[in-house]
Backbone as a ProteinNet text record, in pm:
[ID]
protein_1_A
[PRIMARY]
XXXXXXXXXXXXXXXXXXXXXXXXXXXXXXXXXXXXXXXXXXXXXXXXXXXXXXXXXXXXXXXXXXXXXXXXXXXXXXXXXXXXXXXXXXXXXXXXXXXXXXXXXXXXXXXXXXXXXXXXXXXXXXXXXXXXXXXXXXXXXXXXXXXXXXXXXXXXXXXXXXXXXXXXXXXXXXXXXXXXXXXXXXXXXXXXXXXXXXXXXXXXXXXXXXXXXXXXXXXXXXXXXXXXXXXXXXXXXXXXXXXXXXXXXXXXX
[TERTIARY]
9214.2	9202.1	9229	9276.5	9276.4	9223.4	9238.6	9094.7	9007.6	9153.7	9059.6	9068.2	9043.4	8993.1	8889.6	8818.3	8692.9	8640	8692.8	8581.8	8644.4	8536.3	8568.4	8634.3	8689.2	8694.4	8627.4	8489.5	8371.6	8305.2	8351.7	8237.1	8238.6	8104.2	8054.7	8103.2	8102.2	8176.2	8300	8358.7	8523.5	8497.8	8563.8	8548.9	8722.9	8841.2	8954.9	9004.9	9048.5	9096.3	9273	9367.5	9470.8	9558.5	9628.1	9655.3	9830.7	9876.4	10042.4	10116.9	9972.8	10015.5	9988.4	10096.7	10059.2	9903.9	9832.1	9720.6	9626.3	9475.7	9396.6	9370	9380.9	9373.8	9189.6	9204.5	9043.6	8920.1	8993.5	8905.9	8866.5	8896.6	8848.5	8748.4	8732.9	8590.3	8464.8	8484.3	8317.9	8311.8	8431.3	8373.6	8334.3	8258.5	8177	8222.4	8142.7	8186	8198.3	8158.3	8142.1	8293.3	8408.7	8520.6	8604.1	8709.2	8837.6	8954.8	9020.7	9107.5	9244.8	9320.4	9442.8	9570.7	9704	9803.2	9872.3	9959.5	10010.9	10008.8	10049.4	10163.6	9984.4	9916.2	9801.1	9748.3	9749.5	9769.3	9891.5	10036	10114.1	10088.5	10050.4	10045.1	9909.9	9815.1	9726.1	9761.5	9852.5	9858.8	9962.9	10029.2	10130.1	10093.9	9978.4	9938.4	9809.2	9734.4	9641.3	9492.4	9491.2	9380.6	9342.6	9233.9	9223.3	9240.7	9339.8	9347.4	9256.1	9202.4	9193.7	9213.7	9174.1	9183.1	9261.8	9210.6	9239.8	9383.2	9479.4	9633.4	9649.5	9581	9687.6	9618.3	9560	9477.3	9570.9	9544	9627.4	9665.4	9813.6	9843.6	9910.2	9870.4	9846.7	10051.7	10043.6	10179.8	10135.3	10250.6	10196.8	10253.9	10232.5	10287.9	10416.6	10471.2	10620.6	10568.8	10627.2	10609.5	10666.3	10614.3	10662.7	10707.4	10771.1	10846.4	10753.7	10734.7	10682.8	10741.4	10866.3	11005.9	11073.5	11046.2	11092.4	11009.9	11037.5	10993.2	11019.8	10856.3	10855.6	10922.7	10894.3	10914.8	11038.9	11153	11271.2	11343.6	11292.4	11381.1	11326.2	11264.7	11207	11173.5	11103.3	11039.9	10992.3	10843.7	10725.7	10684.5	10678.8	10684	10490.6	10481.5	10415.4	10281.9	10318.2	10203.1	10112.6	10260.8	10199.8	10112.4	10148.4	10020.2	9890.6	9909.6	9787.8	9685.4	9756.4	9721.3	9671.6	9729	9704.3	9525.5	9572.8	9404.6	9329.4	9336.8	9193.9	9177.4	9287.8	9252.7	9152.8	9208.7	9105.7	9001.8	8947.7	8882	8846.7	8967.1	9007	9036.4	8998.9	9001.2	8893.5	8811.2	8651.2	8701	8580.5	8609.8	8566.7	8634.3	8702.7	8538.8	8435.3	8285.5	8221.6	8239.7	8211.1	8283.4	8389.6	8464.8	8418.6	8384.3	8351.9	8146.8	8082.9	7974.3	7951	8083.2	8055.1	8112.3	8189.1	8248.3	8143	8040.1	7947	7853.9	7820.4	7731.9	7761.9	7847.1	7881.3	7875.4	7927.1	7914.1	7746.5	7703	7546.9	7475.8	7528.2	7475.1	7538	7622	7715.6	7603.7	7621.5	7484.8	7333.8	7302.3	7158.6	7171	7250.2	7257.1	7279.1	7397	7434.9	7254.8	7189.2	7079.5	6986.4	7002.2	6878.8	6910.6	7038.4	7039.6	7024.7	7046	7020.5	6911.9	6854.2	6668	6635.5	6658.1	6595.1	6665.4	6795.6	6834.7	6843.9	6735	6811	6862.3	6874	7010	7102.6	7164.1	7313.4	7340	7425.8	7483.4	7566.6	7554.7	7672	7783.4	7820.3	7967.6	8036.3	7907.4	7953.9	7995.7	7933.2	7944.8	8068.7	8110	8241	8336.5	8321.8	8431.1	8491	8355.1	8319.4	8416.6	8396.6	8460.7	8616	8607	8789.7	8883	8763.7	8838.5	8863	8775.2	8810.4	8890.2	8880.4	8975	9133.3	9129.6	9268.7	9324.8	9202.5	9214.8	9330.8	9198.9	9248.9	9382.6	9424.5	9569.9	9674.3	9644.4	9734.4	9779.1	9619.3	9636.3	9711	9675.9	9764.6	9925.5	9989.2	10098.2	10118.8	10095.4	10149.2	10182.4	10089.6	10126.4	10219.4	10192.4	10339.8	10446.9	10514.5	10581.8	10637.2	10531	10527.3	10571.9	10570.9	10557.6	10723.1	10782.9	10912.8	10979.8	10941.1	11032.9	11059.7	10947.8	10938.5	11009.6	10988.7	11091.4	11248.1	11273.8	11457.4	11499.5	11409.4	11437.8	11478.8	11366.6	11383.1	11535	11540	11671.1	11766.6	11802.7	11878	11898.4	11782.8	11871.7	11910.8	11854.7	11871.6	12058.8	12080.8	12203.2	12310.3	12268.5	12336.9	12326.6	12220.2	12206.2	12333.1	12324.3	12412	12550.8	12565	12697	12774.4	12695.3	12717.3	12733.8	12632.4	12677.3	12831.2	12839	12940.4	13047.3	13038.1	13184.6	13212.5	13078.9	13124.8	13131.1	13159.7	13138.7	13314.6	13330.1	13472	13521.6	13670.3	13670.1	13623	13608.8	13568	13402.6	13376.7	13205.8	13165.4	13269.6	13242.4	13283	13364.7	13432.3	13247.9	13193.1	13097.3	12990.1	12945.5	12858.7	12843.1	12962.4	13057.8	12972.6	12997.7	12998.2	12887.9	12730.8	12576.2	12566.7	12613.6	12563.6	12568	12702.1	12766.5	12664.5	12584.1	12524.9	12371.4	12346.3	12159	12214.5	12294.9	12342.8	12300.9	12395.3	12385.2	12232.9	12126.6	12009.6	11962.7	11953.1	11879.9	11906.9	12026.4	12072.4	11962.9	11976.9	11938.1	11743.4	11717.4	11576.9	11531.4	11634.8	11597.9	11620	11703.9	11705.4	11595	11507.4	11403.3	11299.9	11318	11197.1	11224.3	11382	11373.6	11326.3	11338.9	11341.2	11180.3	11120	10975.8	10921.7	10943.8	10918.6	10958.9	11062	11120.6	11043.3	10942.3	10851.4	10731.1	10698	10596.1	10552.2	10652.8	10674	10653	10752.1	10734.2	10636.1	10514.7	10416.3	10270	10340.4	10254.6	10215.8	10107.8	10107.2	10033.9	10050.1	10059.7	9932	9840.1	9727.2	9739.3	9874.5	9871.8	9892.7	9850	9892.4	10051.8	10130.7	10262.9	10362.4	10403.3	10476.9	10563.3	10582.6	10749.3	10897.1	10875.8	10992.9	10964.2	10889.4	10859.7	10935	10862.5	10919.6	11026.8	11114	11255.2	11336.7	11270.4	11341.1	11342.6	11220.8	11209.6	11293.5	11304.3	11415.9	11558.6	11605.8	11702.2	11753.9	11652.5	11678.4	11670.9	11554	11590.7	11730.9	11754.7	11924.7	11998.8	12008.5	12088.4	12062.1	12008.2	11986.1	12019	11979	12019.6	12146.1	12262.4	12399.8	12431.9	12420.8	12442.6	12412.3	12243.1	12301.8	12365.7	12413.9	12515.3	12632.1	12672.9	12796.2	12777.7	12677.1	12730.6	12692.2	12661.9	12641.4	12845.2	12953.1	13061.2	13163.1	13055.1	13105.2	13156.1	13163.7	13148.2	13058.9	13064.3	12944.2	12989.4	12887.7	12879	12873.2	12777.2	12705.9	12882.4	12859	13003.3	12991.9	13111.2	13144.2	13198.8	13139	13181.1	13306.7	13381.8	13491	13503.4	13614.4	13578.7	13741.4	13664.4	13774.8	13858.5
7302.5	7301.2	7438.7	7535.2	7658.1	7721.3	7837.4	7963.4	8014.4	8068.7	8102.8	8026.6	7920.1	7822.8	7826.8	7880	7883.5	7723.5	7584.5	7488.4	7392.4	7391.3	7286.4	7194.9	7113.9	6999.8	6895.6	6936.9	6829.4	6878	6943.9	6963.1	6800	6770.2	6637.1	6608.7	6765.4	6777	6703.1	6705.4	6663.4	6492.9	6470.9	6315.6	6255.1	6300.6	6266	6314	6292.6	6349	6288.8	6370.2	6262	6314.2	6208.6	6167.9	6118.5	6226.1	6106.5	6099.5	6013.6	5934.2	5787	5695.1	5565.6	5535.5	5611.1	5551.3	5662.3	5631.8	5780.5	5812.4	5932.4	5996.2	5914.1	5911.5	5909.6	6022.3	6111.1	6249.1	6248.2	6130.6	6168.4	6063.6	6024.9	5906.4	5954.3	6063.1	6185.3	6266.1	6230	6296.5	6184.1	6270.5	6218.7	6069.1	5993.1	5786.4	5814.3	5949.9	5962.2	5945.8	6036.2	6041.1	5878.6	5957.6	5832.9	5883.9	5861.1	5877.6	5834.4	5880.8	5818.2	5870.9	5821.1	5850.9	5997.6	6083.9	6168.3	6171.6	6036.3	5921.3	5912	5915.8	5874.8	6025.8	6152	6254.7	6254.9	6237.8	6256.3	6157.1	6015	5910.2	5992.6	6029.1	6085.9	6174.1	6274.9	6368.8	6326.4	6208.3	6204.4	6111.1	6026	5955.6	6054.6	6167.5	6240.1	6142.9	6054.3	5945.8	5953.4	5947.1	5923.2	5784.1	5731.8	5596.2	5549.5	5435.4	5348	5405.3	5414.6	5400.3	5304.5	5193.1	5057	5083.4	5092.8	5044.4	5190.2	5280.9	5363.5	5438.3	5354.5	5355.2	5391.5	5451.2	5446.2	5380.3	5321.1	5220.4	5100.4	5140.2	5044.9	5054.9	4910.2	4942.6	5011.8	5116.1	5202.8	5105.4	5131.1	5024.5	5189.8	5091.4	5145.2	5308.2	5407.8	5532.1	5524.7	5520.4	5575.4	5693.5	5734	5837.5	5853.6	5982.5	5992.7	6056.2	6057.8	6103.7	5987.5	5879.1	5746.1	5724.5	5648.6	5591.4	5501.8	5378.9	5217.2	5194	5212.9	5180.2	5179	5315.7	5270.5	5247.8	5202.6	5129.4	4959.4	4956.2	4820.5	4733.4	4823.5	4710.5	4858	4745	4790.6	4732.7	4841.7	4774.7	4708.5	4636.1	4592.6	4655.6	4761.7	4844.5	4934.7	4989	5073.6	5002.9	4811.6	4741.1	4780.9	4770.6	4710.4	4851	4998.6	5112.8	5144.9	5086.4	5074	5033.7	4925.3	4804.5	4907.9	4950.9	5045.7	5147.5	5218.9	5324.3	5256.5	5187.3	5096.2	4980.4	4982.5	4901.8	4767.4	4751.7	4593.2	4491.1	4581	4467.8	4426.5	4305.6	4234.3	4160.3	4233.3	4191.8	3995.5	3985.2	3784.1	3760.7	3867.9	3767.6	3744.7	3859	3845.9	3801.3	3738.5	3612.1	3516.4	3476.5	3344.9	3330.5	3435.4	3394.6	3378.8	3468.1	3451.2	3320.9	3252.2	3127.7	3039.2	3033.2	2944.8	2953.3	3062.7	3105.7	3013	2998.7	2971.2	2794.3	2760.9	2610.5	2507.5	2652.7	2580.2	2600.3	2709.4	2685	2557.3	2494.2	2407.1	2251.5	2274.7	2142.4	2166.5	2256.6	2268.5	2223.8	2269.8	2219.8	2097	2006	1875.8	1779.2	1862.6	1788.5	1776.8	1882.7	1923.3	1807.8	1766.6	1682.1	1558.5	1470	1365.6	1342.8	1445.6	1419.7	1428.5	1496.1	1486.7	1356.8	1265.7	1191.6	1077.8	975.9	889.3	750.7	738.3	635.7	652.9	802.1	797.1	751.9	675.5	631.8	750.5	710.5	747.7	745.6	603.9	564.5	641.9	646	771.5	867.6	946.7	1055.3	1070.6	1013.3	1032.9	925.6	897.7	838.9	1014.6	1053.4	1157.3	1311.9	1341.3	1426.4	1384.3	1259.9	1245.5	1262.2	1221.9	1245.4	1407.2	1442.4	1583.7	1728.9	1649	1700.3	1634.7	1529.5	1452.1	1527	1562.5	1653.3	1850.5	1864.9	1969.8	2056.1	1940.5	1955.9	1912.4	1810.8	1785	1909.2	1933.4	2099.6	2220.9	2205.6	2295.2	2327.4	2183.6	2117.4	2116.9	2163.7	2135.9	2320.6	2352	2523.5	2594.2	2512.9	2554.2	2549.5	2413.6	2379	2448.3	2456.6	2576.5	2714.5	2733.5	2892.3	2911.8	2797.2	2784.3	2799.1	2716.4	2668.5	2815.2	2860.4	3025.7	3128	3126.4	3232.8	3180.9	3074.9	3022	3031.3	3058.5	3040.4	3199.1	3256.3	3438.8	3455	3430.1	3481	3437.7	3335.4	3266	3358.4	3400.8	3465.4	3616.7	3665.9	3814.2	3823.5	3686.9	3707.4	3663.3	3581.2	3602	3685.7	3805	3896.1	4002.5	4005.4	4097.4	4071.5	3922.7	3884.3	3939.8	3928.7	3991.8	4122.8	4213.5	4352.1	4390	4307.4	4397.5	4363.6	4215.6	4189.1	4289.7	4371.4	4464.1	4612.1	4600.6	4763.6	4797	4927.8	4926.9	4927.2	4973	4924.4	5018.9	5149.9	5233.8	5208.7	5147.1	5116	5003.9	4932	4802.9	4798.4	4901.5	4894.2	5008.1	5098.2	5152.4	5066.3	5018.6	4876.8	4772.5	4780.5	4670.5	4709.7	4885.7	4928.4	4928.8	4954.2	4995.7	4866.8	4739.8	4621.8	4581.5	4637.4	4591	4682.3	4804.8	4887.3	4806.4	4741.3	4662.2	4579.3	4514.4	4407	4374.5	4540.8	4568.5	4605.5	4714.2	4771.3	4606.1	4443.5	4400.8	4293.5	4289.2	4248.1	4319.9	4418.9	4497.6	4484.4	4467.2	4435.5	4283.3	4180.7	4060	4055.4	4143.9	4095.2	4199.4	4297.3	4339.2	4207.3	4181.8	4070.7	3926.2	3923.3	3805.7	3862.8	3954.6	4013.4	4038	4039.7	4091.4	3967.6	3805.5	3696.2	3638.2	3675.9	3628.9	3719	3803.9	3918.9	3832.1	3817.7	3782.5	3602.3	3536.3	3409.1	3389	3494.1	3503.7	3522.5	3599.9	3639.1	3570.4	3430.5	3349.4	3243.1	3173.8	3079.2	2966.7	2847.6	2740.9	2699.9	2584.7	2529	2585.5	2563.4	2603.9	2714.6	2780.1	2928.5	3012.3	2922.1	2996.2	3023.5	3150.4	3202.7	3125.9	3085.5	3075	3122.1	3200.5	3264.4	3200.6	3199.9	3131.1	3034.8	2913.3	2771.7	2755.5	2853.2	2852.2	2856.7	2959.2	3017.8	2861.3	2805.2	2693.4	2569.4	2563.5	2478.5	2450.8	2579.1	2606.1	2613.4	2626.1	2632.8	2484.7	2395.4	2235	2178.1	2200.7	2181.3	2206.7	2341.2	2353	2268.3	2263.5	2197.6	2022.8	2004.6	1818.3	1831	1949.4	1953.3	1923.8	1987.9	2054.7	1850.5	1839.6	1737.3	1586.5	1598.8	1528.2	1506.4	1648.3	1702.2	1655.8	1687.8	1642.4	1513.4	1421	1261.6	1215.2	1283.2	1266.2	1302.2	1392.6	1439.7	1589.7	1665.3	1779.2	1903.5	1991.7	2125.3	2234.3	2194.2	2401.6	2539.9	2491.3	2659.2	2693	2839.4	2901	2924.5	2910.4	2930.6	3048.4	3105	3269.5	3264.4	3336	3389.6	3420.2	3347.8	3385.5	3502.3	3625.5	3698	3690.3
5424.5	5568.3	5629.9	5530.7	5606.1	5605.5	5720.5	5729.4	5610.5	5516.1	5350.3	5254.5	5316.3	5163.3	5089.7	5011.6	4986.4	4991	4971.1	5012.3	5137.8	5209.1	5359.6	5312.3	5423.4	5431.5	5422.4	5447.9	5451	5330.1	5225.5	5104.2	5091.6	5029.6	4985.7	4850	4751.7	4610.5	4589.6	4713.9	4665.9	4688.5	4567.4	4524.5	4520.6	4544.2	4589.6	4727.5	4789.2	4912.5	4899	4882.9	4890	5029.9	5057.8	5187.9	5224.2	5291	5251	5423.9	5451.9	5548.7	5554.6	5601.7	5608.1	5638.9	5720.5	5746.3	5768.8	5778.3	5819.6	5915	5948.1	6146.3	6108.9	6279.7	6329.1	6324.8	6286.4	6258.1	6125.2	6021.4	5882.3	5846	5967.4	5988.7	5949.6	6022.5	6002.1	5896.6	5816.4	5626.3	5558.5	5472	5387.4	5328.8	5285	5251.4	5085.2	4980.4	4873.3	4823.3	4920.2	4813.8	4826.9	4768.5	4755	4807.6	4947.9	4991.1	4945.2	4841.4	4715.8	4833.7	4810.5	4815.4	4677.4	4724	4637.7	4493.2	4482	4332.4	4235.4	4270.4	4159.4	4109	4166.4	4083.5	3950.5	4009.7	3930	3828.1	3842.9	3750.4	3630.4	3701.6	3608.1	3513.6	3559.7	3509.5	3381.5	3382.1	3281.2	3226.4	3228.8	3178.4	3077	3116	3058.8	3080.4	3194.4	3182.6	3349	3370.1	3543.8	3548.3	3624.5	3673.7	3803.2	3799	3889.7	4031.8	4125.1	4255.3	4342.4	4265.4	4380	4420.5	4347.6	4377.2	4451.5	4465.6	4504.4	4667.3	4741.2	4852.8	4955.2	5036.1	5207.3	5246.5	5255.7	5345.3	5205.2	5100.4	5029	4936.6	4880.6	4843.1	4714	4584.3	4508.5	4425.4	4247.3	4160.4	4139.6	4008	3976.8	3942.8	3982.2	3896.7	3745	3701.7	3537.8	3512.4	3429.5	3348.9	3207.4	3228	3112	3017	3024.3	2948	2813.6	2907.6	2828.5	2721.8	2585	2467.4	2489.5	2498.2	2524.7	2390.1	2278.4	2140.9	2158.1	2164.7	2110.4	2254.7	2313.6	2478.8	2418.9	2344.6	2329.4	2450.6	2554.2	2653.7	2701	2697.4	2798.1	2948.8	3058.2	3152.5	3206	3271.6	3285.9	3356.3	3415.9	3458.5	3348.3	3239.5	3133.9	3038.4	3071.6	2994.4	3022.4	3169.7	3229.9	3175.5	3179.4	3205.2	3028.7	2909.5	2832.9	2787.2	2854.2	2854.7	2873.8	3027.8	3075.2	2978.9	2921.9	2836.1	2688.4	2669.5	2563.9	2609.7	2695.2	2741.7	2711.5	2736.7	2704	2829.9	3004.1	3055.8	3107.6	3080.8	3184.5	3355.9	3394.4	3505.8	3508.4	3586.3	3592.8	3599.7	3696	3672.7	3541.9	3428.7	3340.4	3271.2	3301.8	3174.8	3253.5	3338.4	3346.4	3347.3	3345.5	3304.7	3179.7	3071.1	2940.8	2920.9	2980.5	2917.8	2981	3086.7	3137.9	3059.6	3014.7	2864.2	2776.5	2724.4	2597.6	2635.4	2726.2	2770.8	2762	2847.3	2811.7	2686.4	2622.6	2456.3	2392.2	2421.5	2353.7	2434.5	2535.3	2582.5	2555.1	2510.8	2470	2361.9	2234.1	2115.6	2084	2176.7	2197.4	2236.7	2342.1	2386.1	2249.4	2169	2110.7	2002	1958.4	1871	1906.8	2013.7	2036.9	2080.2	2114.8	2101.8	1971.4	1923.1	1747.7	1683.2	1704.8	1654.3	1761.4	1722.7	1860.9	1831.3	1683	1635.6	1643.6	1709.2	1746.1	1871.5	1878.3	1985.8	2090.1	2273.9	2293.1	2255	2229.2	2128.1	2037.6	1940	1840.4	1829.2	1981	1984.4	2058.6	2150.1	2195.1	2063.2	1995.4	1955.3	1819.7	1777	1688.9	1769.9	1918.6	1961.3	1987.1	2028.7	2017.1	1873.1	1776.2	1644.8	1596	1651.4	1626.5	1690.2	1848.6	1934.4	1869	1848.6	1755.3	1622.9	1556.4	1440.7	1526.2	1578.2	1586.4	1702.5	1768.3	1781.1	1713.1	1604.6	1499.3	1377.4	1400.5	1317.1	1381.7	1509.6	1585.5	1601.9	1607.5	1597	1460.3	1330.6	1235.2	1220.5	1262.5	1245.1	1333.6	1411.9	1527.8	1445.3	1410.7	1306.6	1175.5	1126	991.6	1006.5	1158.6	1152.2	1223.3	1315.9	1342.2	1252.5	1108.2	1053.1	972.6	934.4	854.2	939.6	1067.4	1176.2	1104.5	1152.1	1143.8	993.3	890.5	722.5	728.2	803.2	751.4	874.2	966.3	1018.5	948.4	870.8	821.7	680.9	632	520.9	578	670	746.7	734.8	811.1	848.4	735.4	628.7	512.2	397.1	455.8	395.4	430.8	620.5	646.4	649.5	623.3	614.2	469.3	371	281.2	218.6	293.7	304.1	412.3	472.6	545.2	465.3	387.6	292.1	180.2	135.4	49.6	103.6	236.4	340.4	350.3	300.1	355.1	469	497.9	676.4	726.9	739.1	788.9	808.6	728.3	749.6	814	802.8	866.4	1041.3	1057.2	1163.9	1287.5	1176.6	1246.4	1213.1	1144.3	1181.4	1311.2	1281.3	1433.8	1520	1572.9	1663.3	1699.4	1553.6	1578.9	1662.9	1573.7	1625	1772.1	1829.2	1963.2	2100.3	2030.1	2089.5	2096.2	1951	1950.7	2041.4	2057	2133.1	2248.4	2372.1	2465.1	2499.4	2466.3	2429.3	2435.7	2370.3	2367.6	2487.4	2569.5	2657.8	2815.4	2788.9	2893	2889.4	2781.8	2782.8	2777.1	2766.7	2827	2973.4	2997	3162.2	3249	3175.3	3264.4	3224	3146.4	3104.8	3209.7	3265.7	3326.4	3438	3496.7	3632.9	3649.2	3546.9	3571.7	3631.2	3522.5	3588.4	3677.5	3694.6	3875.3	3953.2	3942.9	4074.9	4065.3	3937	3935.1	3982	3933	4052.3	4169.2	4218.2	4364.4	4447.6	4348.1	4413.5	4381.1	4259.7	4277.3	4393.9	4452.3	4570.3	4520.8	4576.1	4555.9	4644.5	4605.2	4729.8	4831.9	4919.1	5059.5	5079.4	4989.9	5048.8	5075.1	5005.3	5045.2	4891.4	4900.8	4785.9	4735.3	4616.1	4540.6	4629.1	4700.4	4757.1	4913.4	4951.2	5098.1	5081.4	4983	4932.1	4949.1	4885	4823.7	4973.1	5021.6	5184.9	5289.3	5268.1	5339	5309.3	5142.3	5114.7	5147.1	5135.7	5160.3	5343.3	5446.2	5526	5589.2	5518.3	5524.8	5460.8	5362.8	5273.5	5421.4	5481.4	5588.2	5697.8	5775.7	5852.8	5785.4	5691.4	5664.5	5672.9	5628.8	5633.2	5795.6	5869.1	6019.3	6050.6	6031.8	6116.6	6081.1	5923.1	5852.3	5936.5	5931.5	6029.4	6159.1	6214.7	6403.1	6408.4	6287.3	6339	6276.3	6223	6239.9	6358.1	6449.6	6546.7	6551.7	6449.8	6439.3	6417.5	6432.4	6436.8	6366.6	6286.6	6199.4	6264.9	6443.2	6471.1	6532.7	6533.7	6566.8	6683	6730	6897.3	6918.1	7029.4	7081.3	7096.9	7076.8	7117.6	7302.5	7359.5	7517.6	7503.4	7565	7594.6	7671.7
[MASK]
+++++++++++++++++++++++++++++++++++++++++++++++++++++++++++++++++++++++++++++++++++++++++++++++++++++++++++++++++++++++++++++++++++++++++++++++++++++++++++++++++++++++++++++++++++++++++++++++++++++++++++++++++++++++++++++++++++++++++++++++++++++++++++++

C-alpha cells in the first residue's frame, strides 16, 4: 500500500490478501473477486506446516482453529491433536468431499439392485421368500462373525497385557534397589505423560459434543444450560409452595 511498492494493491496477480481485521473495510469491495482474503495465522500455519493449507477456516471474521507448534513431537507427547489430523489427510489426500462419498455409496447401491434384478429375471423359481429369508441368513452369519472376532481379539489384548505385566513383575524382582527404585520412578513419569494424554482426549470429546446438535437445532451445551435452569426453577418453586423463597433479598441500608 505504499508509495514504493513495486506491486499495487489492485494487482490481479496477488492471490492472498491477508487481513487482521475483524472484518473488511468497504474500500476492498473494488479489488479484484480472484484473491483470498486470510487472517495473519494461515501464513504462519503454512509456513510450519511446509504445505499451503486450505482457506476455508482461516477467512475474516472467521473463528481460527488451534495454532500448532511446530516445536512439539506428536509421537513422543503421544497425542495428536485433532487439527494436525485433519491437516495430515489433506497432505495425503485422503479427504472426499461428503458429495462424492455419497454418490459413490449410491453407486455402489444401484449396482447391488441391478445385479439383484438381473437375477430374478433370469431365475424366476426363486421366490421372494427365499430371498429374504437367504439375506437374513447371511446378515445373521455375518455379525456372528463379527462378534466372534471382537471376542478373539479382546481376549488376545487382556492375554498379552497379562503376561507384559508378569513379565515386568518379574524383572523388577530380580532389579536391585537402586534399579528398582529408578524404574519406580520411569514408571510414575509414563504414568503421569499417559494421564495427561487421556485427559486431552477427554477434553477433545467434551468440544466436540458440544458442538454437536440435535433435530432441533440446539447444541449439547444449550441442552445442558436448559436443564439445569429447569432443575432450578422445579427447586424454587418446590420451595415457595412450603412458603419459602430462594431469590435473595436486597439488603435495605
Amino acid at each position: 500500500e505504499g508509495q514504493d511498492s513495486p506491486i499495487l494493491m489492485d494487482d490481479s496477480s496477488i492471490t492472498h490478501h491477508v487481513v487482521d481485521r475483524p472484518k473488511l473495510l468497504p474500500s476492498y469491495g473494488a479489488l479484484p473477486k480472484s484473491r483470498e482474503f486470510i487472517q495473519p495465522q494461515w501464513v504462519l500455519d503454512c509456513a510450519n506446516f511446509n504445505f499451503i493449507l486450505p482457506v476455508q477456516k482461516y477467512g475474516v471474521g472467521h473463528e481460527l482453529p488451534p495454532h500448532l507448534s511446530p516445536w512439539v513431537d506428536d509421537n513422543e507427547e503421544g497425542y495428536v491433536p485433532k487439527y494436525k489430523e485433519e491437516i495430515e489427510k489433506i497432505r495425503n489426500g485422503e479427504m472426499l468431499d461428503e458429495n462424492e462419498v455419497d454418490n459413490a455409496d449410491s453407486g455402489a447401491v444401484k449396482a447391488i439392485i441391478k445385479d439383484n434384478d438381473e437375477v430374478s429375471e433370469g431365475d424366476g423359481s426363486a421366490s421372494e421368500k427365499d430371498l429374504e429369508s437367504t439375506a437374513d441368513e447371511s446378515e445373521e452369519d455375518a455379525e456372528s462373525e463379527e462378534e466372534d472376532d471382537v471376542v478373539a481379539e479382546r481376549k488376545a489384548i487382556k492375554k498379552k497385557q497379562t503376561e507384559d505385566e508378569e513379565a515386568a513383575e518379574l524383572a523388577k524382582a530380580l532389579m536391585s534397589k537402586k534399579a528398582a527404585r529408578l524404574y519406580g520412578r520411569m514408571q510414575h513419569g509414563l504414568a503421569q505423560k499417559q494421564a495427561k494424554v487421556d485427559n486431552l482426549h477427554k477434553k477433545r470429546r467434551e468440544i466436540e459434543s458440544t458442538r454437536e446438535k440435535t433435530k432441533e437445532g440446539k447444541t449439547f451445551q444449550k441442552q445442558k444450560v436448559e436443564r439445569l435452569k429447569k432443575e432450578r426453577r422445579d427447586k424454587e418453586d418446590a420451595y415457595t409452595d412450603t412458603g419459602g423463597s430462594m431469590k435473595k433479598k436486597r439488603r435495605q441500608n
